[in-house]
C-alpha positions, 0 to 999 in steps of 0.5 A, spaced: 500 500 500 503 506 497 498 511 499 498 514 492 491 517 490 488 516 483 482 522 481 476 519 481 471 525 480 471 532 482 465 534 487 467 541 487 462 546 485 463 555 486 460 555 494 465 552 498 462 545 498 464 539 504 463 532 501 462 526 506 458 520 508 461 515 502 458 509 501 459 503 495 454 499 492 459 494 489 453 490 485 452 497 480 459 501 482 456 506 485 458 511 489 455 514 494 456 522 498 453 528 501 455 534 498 454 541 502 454 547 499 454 554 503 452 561 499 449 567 502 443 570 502 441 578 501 441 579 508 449 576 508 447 570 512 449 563 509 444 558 507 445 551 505 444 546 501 445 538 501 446 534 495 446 526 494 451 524 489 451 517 486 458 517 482 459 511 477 467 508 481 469 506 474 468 513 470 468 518 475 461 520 472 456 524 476 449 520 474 445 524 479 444 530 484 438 530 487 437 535 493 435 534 500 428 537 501 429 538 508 431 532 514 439 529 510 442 524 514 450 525 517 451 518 515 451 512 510 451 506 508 448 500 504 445 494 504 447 491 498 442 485 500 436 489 499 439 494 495 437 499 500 440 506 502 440 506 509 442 513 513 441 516 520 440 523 521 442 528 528 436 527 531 437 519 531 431 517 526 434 511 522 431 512 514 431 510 507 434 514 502 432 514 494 438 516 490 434 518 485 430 524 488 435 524 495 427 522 499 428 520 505 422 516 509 423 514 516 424 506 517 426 506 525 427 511 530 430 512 536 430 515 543 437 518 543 435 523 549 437 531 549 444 532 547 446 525 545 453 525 540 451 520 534 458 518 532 458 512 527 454 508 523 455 500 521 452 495 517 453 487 517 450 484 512 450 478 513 445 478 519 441 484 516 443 488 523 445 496 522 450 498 528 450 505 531 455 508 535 452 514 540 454 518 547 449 520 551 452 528 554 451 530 561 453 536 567 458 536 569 460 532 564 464 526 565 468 520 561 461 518 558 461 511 556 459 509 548 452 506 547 452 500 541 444 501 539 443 494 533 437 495 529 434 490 525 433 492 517 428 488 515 424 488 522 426 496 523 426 493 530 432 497 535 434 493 540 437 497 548 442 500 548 449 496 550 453 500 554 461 499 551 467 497 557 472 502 551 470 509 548 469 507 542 467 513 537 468 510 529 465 503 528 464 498 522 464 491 521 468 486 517 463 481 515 458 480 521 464 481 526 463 490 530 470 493 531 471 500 533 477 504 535 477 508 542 477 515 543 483 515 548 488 510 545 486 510 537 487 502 539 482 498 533 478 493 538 473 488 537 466 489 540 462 483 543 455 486 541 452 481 546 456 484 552 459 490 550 466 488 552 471 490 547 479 486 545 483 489 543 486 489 536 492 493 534 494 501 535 494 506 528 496 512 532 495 517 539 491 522 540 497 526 543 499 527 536 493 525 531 486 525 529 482 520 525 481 524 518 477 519 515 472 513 518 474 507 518 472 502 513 473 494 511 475 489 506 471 483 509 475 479 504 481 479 507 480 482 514 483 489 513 481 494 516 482 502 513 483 509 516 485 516 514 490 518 520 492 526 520 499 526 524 502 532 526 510 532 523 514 538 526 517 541 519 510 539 515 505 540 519 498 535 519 501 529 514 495 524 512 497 516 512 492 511 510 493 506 515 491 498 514 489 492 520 488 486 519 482 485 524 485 478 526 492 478 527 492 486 529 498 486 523 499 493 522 501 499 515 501 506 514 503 509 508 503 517 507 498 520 502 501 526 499 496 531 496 489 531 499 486 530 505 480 525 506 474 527 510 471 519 507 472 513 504 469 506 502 471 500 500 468 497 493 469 490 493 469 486 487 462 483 487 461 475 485 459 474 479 453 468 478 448 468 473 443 472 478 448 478 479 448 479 472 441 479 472 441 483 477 445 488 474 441 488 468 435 491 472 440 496 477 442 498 469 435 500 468 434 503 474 438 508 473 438 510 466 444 506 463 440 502 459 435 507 458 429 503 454 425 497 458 424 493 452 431 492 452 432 490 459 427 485 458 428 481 452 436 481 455 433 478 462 429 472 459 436 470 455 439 470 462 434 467 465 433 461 459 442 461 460 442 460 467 436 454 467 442 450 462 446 451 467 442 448 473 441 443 468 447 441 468 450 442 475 443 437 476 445 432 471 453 432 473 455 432 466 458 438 464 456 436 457 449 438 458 446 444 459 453 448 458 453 448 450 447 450 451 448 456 456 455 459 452 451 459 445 445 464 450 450 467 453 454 469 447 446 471 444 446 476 450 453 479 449 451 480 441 445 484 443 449 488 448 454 489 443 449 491 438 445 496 444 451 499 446 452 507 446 459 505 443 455 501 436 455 504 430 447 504 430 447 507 438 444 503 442 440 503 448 445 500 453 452 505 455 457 504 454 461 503 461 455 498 462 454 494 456 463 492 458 461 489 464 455 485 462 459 483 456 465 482 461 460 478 466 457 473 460 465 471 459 466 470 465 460 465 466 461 462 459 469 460 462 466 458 468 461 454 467 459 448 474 
């Protein structure tokens, strides 16, 4: 890890904007932040403005900006199981976001109390379980303890609060497990969300002499945790280091960052590809314009629906033989009509041409790696 950085979009607008609260969808490869933008009225005071953004992670495209009408989480994150933007906002409402029109519904609230601190918000997939970090404020105010409140994202059921034994302010999950990192000690702890104890993993910095730039994020795959660590050097002043962990061994690398400070990241990991993810990304792709003609996408979704029933037949039947001819001539239909519907073709199709190179790149994949 060198700590380079390779632009990916530019977010800046003319009005002093602050981007944070990134969060991927890897399935579509889009990107998710919450612009604010300061301008000043007549009277000189400032109003503000949020935006949702939705960028594409491949090209840096901006595909939408919907302004928030009015409540706009501090936070995000999304479930790629339910193709769900969840978000939290100050007065502790967990809500669900359209990254289309930046609307905000109210999908479970939560008795935060006056003065509460929320810090951070967590999303373990495979137990359908969001996580929030919050700090109930009292005065005189002595050292408050971290609260863990689990919300159910199918239910909306939210669990009591679990008092933490660490001051844990950021904390994210790897897979199902809840990690943290301690206010006093910057140490990365794992969190027992049944008795709030806390083990210790490893150290990315002091407190002495740093601050956290960027909330932690993860690569479930091989147990890393992120972070953006802004460390004072006597002669160059604040200098950011992303800070890598590996949650299980508490192995540790920090590599300098030059150029930019982050105020937020997000891991895209490399989604799985199966003849349901691509179906899925047919229908993500027709969801937010990059096929842009409904017939299109259902006539590409009944060849892959008929390619991958050719390839239950075949891991039915054993036989490689059976079924996977079958499914590589469908596929090689579905990669024809995608090339042909390509914004990249001579006849303009209706497909983009970013998403018309991963769906062919997908089928390939399939043909190559058929049971």
């Amino acid at each position: 890890m060198g700590g380079s950085l390779t632009l990916v979009a530019d977010l800046n607008t003319a009005n002093s904007p602050q981007s944070a609260d990134l969060t991927s969808d890897p399935t579509t490869h889009r990107l998710f932040a919450i612009r604010t933008s300061v301008t000043f009225g007549s009277d000189g005071y400032p109003i503000f403005t949020q935006n949702l953004l939705t960028i594409d992670s491949r090209t840096g495209t901006l595909l939408a900006s919907p302004q928030f009408s009015g409540i706009s989480p501090q936070a995000l994150v999304f479930d790629t199981s339910s193709h769900t933007l969840f978000g939290v906002t100050y007065s502790g409402l967990i809500v669900k976001v359209d990254p289309t029109t930046a609307t905000v519904t109210t999908f479970a609230p939560i008795d935060i109390g006056f003065g509460a601190f929320i810090f951070s918000l967590a999303l373990s997939v495979p137990s359908h379980t969001l996580y929030l970090s919050r700090e109930d404020v009292s005065f005189p105010k002595p050292d408050n303890p971290t609260k863990i409140v689990s919300i159910d994202t199918v239910s909306g059921v939210v669990s009591s609060a679990l008092v933490l034994d660490a001051p844990v302010r950021p904390i994210v999950t790897d897979g199902s497990a809840l990690f943290g990192i301690t206010d006093n000690a910057f140490n990365v702890v794992g969190i027992s969300t049944s008795t709030g104890g806390t083990t210790f993993v490893g150290n990315v910095g002091s407190p002495f002499n740093s601050y956290i730039s960027a909330w932690p994020t993860s690569d479930p795959a091989t147990h890393t945790i992120f972070v953006d660590v802004a460390t004072f050097d006597p002669a160059f002043g604040f200098q950011d280091h992303m800070v890598s962990i590996n949650d299980q061994t508490g192995a540790t690398t920090s590599s300098l960052m030059s150029g930019e400070s982050l105020v937020s990241i997000a891991f895209e990991a490399p989604p799985a590809i199966t003849p349901e993810s691509i179906k899925d990304d047919v229908r993500s792709a027709l969801a937010n314009g990059s096929i842009d003609n409904a017939g299109v996408a259902t006539s590409l979704l009944a060849k892959l629906n008929a390619a991958a029933d050719a390839r239950a037949r075949s891991a039915a039947s054993g036989s490689r033989l059976i079924g996977c001819s079958t499914a590589a001539n469908i596929y090689q239909a579905f990669i024809d009509e995608v090339t042909a519907q390509s914004a990249s073709s001579p006849t303009r199709g209706h497909i983009s041409a970013a998403t018309a190179s991963q769906l062919v790149s997908e089928a390939q994949f399939l043909i190559a790696n058929c049971p």
